[in-house]
KOLRO-109146 format. One record per atom (N, C-alpha, C): residue number from 1; residue in one letter; atom name; y, x, z. Coordinates in steps of 0.1 Angstrom, whole numbers. Atoms other than C-alpha are relative to their C-alpha. Last residue first. Layout:
# KOLRO-109146
{midren NUM,'a','CA',{Y,X,Z}};
...
This chain:
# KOLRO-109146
{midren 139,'x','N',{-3,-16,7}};
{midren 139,'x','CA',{1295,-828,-836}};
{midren 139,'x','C',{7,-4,-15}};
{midren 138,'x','N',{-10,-10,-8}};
{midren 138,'x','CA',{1298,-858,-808}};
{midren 138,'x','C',{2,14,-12}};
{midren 137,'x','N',{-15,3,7}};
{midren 137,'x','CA',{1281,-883,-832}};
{midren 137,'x','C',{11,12,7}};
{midren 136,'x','N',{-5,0,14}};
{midren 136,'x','CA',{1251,-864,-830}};
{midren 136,'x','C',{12,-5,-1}};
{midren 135,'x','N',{-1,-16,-3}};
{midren 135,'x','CA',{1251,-859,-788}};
{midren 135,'x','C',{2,3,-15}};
{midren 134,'x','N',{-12,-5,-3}};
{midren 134,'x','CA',{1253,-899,-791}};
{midren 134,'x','C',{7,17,0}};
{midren 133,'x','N',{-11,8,11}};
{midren 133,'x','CA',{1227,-902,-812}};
{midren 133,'x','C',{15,1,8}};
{midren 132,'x','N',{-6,-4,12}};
{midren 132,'x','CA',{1206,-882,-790}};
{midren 132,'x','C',{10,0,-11}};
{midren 131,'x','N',{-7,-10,1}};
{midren 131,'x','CA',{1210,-899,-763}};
{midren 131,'x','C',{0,11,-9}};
{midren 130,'x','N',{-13,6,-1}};
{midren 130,'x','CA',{1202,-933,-775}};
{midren 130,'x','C',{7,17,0}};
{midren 129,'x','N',{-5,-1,10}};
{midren 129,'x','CA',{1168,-913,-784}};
{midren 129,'x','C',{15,-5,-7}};
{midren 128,'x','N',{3,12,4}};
{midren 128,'x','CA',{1162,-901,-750}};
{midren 128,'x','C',{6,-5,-18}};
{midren 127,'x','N',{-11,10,2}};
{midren 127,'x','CA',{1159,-870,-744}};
{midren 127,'x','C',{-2,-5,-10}};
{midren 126,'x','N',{-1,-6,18}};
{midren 126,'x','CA',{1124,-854,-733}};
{midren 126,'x','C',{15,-7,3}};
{midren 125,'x','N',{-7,7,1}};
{midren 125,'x','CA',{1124,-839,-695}};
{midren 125,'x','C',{3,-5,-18}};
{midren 124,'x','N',{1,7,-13}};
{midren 124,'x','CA',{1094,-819,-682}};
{midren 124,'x','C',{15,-12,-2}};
{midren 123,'x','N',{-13,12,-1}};
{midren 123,'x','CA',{1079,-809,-711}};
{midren 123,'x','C',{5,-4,11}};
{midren 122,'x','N',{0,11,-3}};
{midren 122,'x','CA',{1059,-774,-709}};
{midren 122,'x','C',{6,-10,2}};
{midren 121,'x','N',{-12,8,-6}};
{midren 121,'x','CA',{1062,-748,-729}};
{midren 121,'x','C',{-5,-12,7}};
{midren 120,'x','N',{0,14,7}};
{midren 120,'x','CA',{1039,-720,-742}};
{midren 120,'x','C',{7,-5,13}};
{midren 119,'x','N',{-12,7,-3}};
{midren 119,'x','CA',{1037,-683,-740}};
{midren 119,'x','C',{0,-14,-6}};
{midren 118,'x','N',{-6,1,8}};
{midren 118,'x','CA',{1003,-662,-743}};
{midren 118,'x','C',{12,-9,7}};
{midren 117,'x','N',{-9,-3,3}};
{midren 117,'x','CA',{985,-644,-721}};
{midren 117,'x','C',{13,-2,-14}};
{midren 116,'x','N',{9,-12,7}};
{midren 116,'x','CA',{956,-665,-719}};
{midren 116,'x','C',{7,14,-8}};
{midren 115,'x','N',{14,-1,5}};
{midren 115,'x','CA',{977,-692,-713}};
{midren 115,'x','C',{-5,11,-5}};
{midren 114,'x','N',{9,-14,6}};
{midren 114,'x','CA',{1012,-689,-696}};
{midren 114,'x','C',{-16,-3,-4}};
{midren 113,'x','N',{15,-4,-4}};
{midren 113,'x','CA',{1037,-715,-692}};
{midren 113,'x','C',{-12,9,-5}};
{midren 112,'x','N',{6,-4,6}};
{midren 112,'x','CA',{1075,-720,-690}};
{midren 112,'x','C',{-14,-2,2}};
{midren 111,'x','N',{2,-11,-10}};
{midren 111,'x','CA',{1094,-750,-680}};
{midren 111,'x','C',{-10,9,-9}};
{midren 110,'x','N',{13,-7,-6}};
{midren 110,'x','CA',{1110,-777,-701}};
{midren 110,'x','C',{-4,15,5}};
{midren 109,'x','N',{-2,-15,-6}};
{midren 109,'x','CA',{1137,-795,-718}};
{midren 109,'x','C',{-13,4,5}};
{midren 108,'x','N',{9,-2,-20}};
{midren 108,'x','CA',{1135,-817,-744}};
{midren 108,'x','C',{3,13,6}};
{midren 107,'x','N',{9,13,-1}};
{midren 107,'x','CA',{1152,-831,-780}};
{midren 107,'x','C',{-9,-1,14}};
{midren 106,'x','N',{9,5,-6}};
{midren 106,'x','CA',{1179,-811,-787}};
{midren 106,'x','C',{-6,-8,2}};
{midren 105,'x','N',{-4,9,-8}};
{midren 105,'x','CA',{1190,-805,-823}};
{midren 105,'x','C',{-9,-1,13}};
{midren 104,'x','N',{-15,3,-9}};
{midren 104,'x','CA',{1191,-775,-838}};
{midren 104,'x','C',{5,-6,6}};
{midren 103,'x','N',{-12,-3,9}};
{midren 103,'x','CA',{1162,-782,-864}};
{midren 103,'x','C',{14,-1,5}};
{midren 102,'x','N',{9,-2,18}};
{midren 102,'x','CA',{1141,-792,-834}};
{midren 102,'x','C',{10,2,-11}};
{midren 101,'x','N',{-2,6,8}};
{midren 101,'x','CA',{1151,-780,-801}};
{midren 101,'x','C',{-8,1,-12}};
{midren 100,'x','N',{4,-3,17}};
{midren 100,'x','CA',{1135,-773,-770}};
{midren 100,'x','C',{5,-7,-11}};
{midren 99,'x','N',{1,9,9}};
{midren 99,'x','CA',{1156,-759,-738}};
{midren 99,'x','C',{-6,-2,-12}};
{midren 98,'x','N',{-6,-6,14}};
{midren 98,'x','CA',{1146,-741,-714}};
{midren 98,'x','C',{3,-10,-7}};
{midren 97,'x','N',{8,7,11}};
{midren 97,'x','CA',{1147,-759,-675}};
{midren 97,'x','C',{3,8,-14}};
{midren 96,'x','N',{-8,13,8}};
{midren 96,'x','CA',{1165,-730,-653}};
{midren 96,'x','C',{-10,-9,-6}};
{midren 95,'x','N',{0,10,-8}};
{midren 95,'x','CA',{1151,-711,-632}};
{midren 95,'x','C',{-3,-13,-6}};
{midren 94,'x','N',{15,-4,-2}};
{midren 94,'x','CA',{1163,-676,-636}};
{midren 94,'x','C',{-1,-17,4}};
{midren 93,'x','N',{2,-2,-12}};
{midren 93,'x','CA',{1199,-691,-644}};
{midren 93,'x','C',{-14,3,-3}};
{midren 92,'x','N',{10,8,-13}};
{midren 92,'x','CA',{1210,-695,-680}};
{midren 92,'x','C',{-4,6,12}};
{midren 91,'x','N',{0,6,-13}};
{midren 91,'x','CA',{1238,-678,-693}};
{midren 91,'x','C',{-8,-12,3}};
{midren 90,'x','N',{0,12,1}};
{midren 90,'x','CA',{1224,-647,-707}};
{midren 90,'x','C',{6,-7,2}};
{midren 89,'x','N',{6,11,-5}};
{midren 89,'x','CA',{1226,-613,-700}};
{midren 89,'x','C',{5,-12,-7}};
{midren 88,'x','N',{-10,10,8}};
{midren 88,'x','CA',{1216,-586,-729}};
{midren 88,'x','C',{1,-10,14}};
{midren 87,'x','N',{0,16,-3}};
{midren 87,'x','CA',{1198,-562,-714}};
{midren 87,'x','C',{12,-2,1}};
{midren 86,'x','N',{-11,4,-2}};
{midren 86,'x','CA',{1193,-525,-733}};
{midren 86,'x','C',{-2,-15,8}};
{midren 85,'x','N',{-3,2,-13}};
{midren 85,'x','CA',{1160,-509,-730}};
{midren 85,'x','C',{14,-5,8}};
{midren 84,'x','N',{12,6,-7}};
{midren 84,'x','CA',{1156,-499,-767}};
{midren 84,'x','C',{4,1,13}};
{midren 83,'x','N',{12,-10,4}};
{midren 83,'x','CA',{1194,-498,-780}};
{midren 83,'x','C',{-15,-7,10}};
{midren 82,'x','N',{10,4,-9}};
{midren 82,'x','CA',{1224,-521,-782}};
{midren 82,'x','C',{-11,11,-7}};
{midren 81,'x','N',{12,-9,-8}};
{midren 81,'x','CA',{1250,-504,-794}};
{midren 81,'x','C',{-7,-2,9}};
{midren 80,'x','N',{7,-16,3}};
{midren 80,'x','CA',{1260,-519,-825}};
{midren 80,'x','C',{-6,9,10}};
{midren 79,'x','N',{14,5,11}};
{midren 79,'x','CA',{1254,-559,-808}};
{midren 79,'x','C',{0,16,-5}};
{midren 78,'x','N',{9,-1,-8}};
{midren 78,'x','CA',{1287,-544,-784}};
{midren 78,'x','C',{-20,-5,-5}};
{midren 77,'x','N',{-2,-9,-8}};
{midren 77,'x','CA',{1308,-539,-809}};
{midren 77,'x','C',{-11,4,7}};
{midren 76,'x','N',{5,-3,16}};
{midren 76,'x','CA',{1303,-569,-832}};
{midren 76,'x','C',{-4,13,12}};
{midren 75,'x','N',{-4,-11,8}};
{midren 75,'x','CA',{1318,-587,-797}};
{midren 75,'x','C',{-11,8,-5}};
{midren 74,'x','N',{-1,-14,1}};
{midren 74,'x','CA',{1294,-608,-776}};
{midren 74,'x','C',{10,4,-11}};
{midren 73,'x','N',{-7,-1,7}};
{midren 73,'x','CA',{1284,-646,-766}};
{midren 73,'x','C',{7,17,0}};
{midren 72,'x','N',{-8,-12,-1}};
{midren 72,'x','CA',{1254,-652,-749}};
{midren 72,'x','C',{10,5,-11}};
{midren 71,'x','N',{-8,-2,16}};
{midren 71,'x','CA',{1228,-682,-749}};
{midren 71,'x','C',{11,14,0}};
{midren 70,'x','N',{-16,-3,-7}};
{midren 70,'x','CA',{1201,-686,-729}};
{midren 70,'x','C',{8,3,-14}};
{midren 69,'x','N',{-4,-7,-15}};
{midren 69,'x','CA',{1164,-692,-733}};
{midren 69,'x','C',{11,-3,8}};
{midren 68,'x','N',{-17,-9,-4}};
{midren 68,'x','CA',{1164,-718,-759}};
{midren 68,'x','C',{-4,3,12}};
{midren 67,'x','N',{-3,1,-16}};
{midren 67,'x','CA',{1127,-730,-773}};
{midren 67,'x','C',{8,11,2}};
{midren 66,'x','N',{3,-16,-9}};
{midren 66,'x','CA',{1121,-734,-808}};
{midren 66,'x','C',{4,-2,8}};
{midren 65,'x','N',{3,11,-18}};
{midren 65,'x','CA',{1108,-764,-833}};
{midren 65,'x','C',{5,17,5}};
{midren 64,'x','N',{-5,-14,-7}};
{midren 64,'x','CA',{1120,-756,-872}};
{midren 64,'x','C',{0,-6,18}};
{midren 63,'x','N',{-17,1,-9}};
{midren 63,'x','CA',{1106,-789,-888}};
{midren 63,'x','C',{-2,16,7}};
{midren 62,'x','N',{1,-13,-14}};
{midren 62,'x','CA',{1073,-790,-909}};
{midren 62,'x','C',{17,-2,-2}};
{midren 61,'x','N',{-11,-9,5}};
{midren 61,'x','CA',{1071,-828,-931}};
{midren 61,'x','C',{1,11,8}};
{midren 60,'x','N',{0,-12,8}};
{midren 60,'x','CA',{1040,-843,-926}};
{midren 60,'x','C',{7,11,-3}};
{midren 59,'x','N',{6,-2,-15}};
{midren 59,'x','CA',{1049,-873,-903}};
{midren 59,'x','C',{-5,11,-7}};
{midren 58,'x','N',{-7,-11,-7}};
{midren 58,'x','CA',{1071,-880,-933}};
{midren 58,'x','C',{-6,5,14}};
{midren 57,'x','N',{-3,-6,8}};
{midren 57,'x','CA',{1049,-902,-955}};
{midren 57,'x','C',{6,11,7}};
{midren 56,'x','N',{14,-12,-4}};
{midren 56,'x','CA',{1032,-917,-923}};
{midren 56,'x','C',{5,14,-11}};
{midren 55,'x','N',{5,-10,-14}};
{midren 55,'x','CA',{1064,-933,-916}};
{midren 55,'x','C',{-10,9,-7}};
{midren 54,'x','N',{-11,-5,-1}};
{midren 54,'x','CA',{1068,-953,-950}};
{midren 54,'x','C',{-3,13,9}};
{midren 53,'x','N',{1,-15,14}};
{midren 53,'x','CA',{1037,-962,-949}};
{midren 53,'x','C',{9,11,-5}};
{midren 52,'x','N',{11,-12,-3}};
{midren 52,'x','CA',{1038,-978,-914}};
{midren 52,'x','C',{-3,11,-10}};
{midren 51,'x','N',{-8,-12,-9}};
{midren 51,'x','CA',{1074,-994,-927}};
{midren 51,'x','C',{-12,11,1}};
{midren 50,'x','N',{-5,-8,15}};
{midren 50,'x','CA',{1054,-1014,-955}};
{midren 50,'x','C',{3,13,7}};
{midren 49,'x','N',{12,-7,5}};
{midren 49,'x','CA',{1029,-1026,-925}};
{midren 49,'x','C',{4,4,-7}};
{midren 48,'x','N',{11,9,13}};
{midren 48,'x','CA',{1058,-1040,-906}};
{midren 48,'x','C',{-9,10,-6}};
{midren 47,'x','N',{-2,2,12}};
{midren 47,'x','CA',{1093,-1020,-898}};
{midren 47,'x','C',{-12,-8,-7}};
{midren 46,'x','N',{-8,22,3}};
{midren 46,'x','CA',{1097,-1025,-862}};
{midren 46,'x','C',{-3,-1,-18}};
{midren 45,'x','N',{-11,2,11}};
{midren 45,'x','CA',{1079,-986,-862}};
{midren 45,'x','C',{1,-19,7}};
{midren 44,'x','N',{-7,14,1}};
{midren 44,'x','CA',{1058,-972,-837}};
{midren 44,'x','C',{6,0,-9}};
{midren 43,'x','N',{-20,-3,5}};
{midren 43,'x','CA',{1040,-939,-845}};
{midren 43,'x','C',{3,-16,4}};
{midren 42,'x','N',{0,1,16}};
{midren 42,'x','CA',{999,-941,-828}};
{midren 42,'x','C',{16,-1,-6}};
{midren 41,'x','N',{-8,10,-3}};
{midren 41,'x','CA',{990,-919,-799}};
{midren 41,'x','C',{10,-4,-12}};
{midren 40,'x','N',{-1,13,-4}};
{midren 40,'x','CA',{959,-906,-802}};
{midren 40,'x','C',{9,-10,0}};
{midren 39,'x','N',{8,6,7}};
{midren 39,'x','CA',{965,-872,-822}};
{midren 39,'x','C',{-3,-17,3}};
{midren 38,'x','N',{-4,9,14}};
{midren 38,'x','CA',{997,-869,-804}};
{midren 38,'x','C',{-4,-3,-9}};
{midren 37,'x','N',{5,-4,10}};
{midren 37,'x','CA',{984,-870,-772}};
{midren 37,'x','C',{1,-4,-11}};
{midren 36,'x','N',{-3,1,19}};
{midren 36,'x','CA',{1009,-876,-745}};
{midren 36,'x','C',{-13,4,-7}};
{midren 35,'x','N',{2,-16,9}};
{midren 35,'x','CA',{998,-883,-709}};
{midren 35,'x','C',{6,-1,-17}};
{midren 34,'x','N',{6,1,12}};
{midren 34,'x','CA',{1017,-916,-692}};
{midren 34,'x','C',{-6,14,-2}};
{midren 33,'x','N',{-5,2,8}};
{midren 33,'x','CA',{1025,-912,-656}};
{midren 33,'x','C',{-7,3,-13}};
{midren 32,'x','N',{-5,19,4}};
{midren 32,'x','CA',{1007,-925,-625}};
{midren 32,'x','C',{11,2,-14}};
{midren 31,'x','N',{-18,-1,-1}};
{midren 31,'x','CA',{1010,-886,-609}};
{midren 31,'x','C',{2,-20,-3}};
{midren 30,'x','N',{-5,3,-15}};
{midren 30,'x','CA',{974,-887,-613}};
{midren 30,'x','C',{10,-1,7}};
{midren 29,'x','N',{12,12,-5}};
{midren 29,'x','CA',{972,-890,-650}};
{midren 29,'x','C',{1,-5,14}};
{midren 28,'x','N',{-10,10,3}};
{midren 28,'x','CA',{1002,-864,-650}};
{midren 28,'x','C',{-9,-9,3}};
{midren 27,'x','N',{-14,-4,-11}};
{midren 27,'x','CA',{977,-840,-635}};
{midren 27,'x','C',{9,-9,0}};
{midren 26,'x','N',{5,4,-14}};
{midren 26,'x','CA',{949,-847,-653}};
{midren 26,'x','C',{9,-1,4}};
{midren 25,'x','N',{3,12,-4}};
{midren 25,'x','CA',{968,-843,-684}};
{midren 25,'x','C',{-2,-7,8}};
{midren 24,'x','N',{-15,5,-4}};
{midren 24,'x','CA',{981,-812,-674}};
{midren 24,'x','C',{-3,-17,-2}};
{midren 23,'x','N',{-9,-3,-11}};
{midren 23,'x','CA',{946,-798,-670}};
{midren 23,'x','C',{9,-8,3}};
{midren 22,'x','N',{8,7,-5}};
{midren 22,'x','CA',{935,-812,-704}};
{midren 22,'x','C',{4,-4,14}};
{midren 21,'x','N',{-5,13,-2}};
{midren 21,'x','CA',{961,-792,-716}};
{midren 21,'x','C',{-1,-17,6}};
{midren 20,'x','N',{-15,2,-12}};
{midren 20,'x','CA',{953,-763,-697}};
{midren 20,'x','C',{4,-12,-5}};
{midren 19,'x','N',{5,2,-19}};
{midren 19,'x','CA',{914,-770,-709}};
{midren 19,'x','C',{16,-3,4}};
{midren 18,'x','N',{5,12,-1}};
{midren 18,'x','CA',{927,-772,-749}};
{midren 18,'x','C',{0,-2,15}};
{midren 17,'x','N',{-10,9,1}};
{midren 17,'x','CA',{949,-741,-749}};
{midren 17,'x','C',{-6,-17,7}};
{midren 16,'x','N',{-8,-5,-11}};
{midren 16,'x','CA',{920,-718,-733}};
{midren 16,'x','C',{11,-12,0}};
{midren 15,'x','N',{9,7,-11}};
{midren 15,'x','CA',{896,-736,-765}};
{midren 15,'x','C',{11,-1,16}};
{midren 14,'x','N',{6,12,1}};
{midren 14,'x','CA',{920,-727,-789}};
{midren 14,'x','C',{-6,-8,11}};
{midren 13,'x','N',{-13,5,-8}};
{midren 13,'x','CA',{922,-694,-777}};
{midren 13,'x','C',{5,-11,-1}};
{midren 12,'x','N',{-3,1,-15}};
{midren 12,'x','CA',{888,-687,-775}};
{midren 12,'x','C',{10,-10,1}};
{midren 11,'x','N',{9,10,-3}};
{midren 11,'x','CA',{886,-703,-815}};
{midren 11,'x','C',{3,0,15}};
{midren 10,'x','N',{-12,14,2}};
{midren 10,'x','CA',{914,-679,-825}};
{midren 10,'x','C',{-5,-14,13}};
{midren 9,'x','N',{-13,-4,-8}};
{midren 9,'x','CA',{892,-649,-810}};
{midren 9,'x','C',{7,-16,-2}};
{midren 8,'x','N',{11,5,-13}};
{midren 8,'x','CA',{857,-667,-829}};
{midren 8,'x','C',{14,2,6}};
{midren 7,'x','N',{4,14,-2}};
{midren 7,'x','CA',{882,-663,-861}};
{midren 7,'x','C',{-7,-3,15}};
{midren 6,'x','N',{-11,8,-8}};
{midren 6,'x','CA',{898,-630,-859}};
{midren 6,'x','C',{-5,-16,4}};
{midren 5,'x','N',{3,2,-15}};
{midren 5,'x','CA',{866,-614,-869}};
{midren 5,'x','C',{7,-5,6}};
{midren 4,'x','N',{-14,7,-4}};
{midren 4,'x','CA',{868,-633,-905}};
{midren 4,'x','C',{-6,5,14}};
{midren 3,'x','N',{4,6,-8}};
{midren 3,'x','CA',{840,-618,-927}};
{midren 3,'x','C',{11,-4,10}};
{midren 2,'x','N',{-10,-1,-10}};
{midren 2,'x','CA',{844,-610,-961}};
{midren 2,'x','C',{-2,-8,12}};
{midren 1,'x','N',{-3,11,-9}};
{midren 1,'x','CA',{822,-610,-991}};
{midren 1,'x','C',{5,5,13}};
């Protein structure tokens, strides 16, 4: 039998996540703007009690979520001789909002944030879902 010492670790960091987000809630709370919690907060639909089933069907499904630095365009050339200690620049600004997409598409921007030395994002602009549809028909 086997014992999981990674587990109590997970659990800290777990806990560390929970407070900052707690944190940010506070914060927005006091600001006078909504908090998100996406366990609490329940899916709309116009669709009726059939739609709700519908929905919940896909609220399951895993999506590719990642957050854009910068972007940078290069000749083949220059990718062979990158070595350890090489920088690549970017063109985003020190500064900038990142962007988060889901399966390629944006959906928000946001700032960085540090927990327990780890990396996580914070929302500060989502787009809207008109605009999205418009940023679809454009490709």
């Amino acid at each position: 039998m086997s014992t999981d010492t990674n587990a109590p670790n997970q659990d800290a960091i777990a806990d560390e996540w929970a407070q900052a987000l707690e944190e940010q809630a506070a914060t927005v709370a006091d600001e006078g703007a909504p908090a998100f919690d996406a366990e609490a907060t329940p899916v709309k639909t116009a669709m009726g009690a059939g739609g709700a089933q519908d929905i919940q069907m896909v609220l399951d499904i895993p999506v590719q979520l990642s957050v854009e630095l910068g972007r940078t365009r290069v000749p083949i050339k220059y990718i062979l001789q990158l070595a350890q200690g090489s920088i690549v620049e970017l063109d985003a600004l020190a500064g900038e909002p990142m962007d988060v997409l889901v399966n390629g598409y944006l959906i928000a921007q946001g700032e960085v944030v540090v927990v327990n030395d780890k990396f996580g994002i914070r929302l500060t602009d989502i787009v809207t879902p008109s605009e999205r549809m418009k940023r679809l028909s454009r490709t």
